[in-house]
Backbone as CSV, one residue per row, in Angstrom:
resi,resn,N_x,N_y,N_z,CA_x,CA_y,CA_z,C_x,C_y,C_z
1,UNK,68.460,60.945,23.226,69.537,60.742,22.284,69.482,59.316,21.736
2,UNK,69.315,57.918,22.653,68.945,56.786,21.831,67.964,56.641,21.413
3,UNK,67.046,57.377,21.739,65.683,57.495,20.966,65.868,57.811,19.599
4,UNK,66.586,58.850,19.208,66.683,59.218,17.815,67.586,58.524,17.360
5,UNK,68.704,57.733,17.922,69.396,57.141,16.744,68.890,55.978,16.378
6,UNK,68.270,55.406,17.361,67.046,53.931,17.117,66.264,54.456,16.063
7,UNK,65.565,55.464,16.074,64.610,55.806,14.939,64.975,56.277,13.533
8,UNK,66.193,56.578,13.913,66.956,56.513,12.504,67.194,55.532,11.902
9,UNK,67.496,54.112,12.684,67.964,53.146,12.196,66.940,52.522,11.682
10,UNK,65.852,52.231,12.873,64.374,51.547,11.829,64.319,52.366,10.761
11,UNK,64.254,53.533,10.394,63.824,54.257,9.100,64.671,54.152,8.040
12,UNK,65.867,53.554,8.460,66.705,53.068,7.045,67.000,51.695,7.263
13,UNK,65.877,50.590,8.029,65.691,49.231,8.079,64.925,48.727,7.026
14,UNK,64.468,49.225,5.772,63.641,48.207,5.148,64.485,48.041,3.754
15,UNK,63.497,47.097,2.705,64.019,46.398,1.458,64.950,47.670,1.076
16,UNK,64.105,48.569,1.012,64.639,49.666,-0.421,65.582,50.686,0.341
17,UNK,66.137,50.509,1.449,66.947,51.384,2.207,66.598,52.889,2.518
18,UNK,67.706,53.892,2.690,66.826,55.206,3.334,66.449,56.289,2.018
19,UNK,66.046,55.717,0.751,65.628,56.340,-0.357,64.609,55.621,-0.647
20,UNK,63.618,55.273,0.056,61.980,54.316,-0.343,61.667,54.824,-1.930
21,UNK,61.559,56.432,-1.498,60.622,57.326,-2.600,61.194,57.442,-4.176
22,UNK,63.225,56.822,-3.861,63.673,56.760,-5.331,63.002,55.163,-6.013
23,UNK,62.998,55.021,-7.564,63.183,54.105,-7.931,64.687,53.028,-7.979
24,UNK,64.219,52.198,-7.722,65.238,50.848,-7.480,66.865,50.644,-8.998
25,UNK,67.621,51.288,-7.940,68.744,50.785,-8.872,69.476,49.450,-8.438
26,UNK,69.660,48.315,-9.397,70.409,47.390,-8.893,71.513,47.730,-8.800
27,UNK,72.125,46.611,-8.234,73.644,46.735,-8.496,74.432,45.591,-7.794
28,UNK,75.669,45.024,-8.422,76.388,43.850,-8.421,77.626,44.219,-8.213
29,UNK,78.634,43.598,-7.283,80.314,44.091,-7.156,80.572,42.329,-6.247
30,UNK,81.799,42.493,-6.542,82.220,41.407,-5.970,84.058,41.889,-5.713
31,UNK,84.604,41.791,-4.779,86.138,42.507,-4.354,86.664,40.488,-4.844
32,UNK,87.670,40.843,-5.607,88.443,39.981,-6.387,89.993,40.025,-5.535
33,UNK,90.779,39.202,-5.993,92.237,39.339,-5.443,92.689,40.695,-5.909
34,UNK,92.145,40.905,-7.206,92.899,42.424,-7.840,92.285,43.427,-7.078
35,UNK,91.619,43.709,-6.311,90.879,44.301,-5.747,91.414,44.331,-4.288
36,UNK,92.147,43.744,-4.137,92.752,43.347,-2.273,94.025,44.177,-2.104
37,UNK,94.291,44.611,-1.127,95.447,44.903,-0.659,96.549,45.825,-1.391
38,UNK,97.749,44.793,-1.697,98.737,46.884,-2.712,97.844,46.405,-4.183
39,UNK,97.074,45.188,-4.356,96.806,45.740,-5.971,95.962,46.684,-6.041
40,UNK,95.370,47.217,-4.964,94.314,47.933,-5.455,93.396,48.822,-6.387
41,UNK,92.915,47.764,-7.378,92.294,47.951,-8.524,90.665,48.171,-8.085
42,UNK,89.946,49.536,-8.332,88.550,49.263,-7.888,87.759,48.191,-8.652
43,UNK,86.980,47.770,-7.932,86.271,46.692,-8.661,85.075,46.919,-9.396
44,UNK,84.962,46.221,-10.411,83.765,46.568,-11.405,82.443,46.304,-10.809
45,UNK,81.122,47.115,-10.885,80.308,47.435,-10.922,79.119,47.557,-11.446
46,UNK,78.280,46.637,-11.393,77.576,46.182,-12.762,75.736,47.195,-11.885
47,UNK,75.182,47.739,-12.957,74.289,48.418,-12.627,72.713,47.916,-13.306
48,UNK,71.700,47.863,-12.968,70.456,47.591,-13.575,69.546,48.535,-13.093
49,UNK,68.708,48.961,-14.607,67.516,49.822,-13.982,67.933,51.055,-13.972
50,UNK,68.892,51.698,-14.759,69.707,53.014,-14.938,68.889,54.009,-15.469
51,UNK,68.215,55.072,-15.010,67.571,56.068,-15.834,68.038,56.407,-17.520
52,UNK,67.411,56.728,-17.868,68.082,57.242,-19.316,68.772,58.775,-19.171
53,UNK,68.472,59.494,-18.261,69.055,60.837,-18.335,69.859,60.552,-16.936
54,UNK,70.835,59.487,-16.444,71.621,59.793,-15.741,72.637,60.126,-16.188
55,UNK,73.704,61.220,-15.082,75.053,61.859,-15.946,76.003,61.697,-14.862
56,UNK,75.297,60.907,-13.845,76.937,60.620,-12.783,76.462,59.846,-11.895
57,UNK,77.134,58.958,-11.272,76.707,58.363,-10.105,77.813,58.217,-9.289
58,UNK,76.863,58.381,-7.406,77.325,58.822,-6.312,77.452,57.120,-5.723
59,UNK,79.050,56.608,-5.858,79.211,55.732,-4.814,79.517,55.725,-3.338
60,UNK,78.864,55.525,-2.746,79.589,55.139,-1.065,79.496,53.769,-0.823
61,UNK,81.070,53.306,-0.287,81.615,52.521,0.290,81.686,52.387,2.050
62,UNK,81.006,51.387,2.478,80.806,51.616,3.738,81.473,50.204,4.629
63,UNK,82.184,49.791,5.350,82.551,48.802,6.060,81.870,48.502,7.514
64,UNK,80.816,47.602,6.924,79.809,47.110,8.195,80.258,45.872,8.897
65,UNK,81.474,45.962,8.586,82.092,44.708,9.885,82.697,45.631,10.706
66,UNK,83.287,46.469,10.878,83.685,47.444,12.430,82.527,48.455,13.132
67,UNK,82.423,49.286,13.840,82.071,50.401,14.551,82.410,51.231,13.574
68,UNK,83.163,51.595,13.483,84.112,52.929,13.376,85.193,53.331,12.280
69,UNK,85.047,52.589,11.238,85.441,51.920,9.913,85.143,54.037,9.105
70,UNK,86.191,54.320,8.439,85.803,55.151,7.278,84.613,54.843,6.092
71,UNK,84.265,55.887,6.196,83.570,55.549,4.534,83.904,55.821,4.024
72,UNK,84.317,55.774,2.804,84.499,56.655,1.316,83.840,56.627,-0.110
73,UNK,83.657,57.870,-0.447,82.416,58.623,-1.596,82.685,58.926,-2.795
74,UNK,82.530,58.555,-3.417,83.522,59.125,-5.513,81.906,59.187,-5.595
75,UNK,81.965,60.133,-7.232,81.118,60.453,-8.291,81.918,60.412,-9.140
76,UNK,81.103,59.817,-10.474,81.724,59.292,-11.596,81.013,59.644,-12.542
77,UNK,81.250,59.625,-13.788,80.722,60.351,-14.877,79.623,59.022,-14.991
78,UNK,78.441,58.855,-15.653,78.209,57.545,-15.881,78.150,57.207,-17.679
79,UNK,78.876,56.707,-17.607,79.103,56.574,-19.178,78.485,54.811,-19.817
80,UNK,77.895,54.245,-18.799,77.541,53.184,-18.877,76.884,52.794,-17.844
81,UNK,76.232,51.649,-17.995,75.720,50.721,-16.705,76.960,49.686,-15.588
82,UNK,77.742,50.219,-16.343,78.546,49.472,-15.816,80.233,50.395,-15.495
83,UNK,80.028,50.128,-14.287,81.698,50.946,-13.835,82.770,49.855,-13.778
84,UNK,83.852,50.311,-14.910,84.784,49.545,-15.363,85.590,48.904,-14.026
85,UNK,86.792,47.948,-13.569,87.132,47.702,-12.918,88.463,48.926,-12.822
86,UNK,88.865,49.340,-11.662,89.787,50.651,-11.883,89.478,52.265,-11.660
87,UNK,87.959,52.122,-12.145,87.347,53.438,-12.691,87.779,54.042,-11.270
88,UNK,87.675,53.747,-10.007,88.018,54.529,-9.348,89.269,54.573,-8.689
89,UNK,89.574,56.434,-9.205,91.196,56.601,-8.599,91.515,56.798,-7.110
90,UNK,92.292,56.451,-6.669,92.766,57.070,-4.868,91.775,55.659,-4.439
91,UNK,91.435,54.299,-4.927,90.815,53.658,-4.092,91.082,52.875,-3.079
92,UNK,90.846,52.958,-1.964,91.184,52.334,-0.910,90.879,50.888,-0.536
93,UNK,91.908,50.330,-1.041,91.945,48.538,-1.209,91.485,48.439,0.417
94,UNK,90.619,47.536,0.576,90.545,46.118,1.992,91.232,45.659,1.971
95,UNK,92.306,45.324,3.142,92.944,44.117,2.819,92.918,43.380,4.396
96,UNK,92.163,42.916,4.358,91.818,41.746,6.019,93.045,40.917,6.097
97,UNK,93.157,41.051,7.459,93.828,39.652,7.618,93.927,38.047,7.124
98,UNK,94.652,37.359,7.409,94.452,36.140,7.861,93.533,35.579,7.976
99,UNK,93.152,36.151,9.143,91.635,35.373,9.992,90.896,36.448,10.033
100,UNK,90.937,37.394,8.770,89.685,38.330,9.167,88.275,38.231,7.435
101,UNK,87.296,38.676,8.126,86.679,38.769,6.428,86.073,40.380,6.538
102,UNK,85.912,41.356,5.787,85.224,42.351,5.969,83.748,42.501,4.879
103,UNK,82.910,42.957,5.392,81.203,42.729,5.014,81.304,44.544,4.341
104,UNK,81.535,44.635,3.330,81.303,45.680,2.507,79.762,46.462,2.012
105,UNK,79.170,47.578,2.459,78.021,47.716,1.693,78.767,49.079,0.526
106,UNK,77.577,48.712,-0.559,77.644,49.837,-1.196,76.850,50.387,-2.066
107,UNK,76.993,51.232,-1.687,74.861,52.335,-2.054,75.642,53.153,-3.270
108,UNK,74.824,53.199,-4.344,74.576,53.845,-5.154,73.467,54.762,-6.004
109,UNK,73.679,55.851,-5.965,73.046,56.666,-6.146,73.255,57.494,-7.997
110,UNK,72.148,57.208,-9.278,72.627,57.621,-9.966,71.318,59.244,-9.867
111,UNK,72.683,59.958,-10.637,72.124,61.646,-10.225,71.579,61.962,-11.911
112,UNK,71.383,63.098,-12.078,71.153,63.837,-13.165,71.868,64.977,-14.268
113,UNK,72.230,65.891,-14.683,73.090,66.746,-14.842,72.863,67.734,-13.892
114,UNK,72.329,68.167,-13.115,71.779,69.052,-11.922,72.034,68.688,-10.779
115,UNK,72.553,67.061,-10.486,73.025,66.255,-9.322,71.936,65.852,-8.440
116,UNK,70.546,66.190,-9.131,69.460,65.483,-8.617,69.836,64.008,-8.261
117,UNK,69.002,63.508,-7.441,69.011,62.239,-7.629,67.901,61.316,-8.471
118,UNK,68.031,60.289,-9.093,67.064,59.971,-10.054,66.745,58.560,-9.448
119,UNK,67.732,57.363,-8.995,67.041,56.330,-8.499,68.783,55.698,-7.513
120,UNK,68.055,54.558,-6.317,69.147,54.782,-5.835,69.194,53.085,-5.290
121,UNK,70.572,52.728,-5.324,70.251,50.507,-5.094,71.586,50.630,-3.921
122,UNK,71.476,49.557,-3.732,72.448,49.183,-2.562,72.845,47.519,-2.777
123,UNK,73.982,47.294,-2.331,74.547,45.805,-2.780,75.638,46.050,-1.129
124,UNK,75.953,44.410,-1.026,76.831,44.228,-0.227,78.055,43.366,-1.143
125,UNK,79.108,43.394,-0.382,80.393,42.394,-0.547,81.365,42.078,0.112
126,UNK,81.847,40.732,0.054,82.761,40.633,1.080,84.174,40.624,0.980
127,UNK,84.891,41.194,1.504,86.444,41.219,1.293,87.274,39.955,2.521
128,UNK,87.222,39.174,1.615,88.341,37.807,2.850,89.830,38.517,2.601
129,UNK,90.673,37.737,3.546,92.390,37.604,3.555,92.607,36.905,2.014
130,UNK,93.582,37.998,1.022,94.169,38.064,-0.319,94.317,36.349,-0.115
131,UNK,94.768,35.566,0.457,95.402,33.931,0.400,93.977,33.126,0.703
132,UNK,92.730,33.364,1.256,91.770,33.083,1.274,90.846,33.632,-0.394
133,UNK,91.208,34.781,-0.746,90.666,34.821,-1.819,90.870,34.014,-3.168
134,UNK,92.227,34.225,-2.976,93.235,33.696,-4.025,92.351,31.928,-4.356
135,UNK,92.454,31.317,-3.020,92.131,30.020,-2.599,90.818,29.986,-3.508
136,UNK,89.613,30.588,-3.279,88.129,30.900,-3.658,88.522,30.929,-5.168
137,UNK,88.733,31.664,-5.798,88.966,31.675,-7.115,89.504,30.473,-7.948
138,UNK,90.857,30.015,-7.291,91.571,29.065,-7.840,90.250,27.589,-8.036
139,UNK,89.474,27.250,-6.779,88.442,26.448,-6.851,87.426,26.483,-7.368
140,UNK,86.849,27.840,-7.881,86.157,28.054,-8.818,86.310,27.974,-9.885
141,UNK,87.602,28.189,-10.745,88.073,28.123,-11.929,88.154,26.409,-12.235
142,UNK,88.203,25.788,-11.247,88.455,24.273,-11.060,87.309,24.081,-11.604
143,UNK,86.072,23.693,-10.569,85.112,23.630,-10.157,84.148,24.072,-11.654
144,UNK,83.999,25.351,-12.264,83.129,25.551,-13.208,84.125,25.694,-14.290
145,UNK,85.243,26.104,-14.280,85.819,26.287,-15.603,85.903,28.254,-15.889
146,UNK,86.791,28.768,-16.080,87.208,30.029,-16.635,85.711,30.649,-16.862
147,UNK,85.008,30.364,-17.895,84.119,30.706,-18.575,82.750,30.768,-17.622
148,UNK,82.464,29.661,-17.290,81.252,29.505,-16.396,81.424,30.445,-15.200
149,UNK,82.345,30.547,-14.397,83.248,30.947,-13.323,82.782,32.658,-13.261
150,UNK,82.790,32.859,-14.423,83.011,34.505,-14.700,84.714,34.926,-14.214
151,UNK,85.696,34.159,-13.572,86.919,34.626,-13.722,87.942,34.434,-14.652
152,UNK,87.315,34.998,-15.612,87.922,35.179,-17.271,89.383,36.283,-16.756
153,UNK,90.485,35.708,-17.081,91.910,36.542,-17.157,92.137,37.443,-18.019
154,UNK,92.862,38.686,-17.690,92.959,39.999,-18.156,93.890,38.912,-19.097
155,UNK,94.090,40.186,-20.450,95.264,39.793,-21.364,96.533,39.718,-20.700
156,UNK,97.390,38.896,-21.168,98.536,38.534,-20.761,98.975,38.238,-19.179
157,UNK,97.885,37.758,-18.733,98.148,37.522,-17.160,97.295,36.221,-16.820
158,UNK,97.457,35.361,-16.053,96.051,34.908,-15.086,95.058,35.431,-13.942
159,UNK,95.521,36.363,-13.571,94.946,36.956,-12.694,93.201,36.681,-13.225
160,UNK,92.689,36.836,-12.217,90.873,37.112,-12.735,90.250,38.133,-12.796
161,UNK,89.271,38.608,-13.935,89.160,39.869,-14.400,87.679,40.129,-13.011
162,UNK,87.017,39.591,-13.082,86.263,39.732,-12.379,84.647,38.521,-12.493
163,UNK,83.923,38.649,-10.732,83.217,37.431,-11.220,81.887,38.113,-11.532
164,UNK,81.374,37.216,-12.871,80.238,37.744,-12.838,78.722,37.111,-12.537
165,UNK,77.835,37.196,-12.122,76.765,36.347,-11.665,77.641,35.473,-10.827
């Protein structure tokens, strides 16, 4: 029995994760304050290397800071390379403590109209305590300026839309 789950694990230990044989989808997320706790706004999703005949893509959300942490799975129409901030409904905000940070992975898989799979990337992110985030942002906006920052504010708010690069 630890024999096979060890050998499972080396076999989804390398660069390209447990889809070698797909081609390489990137992908970029970063969990923002809007993204924390009751705001829970899903966070945008930036994609590279998108087939031309993809028609949905399979996110899983996985929390590799516990044991025993839920995952959770949406498919989305793909109407772009890029999944808006929101796009996903019923999403289940992080919201760490204080003194906690959580290490987010998240694999994406874009499919076909048949739900083939066509190519598949993986990204990590980290979710700190909303007053630790808050903190991160505010010094960045300092630090590079709105623009440079990538935490450009939604209309009529300061909040930060999201970071990019």
């Amino acid at each position: 029995m630890a024999f096979a789950a060890l050998a499972a694990l080396v076999a989804c230990a390398n660069d390209l994760g447990p889809h070698p044989n797909l081609p390489v989808l990137g992908a970029f997320t970063d969990f923002l304050s809007t993204n924390l706790c009751s705001e829970g706004v899903s966070p945008e999703i930036r994609l590279g290397g998108v087939p031309a005949n993809t028609a949905s893509y399979r996110l899983l959300f996985t929390n590799v800071s516990v044991l025993s942490a839920p995952r959770w799975q949406v498919t989305l129409r793909a109407d772009s390379p890029v999944v808006p901030a929101g796009a996903i409904e019923k999403f289940e905000a992080p919201c760490p403590g204080e003194l906690q940070s959580f290490k987010y992975r998240l694999e994406v898989m874009a499919l076909d109209g048949d739900q083939q799979p066509l190519a598949y990337g993986w990204t990590f992110a980290s979710a700190r305590s909303l007053t630790k985030q808050i903190e991160r942002e505010q010094v960045m906006a300092r630090t590079l300026g709105p623009e440079r920052s990538g935490l450009r504010g939604q209309p009529g708010t300061n909040r930060p839309h999201f970071f990019i690069q």
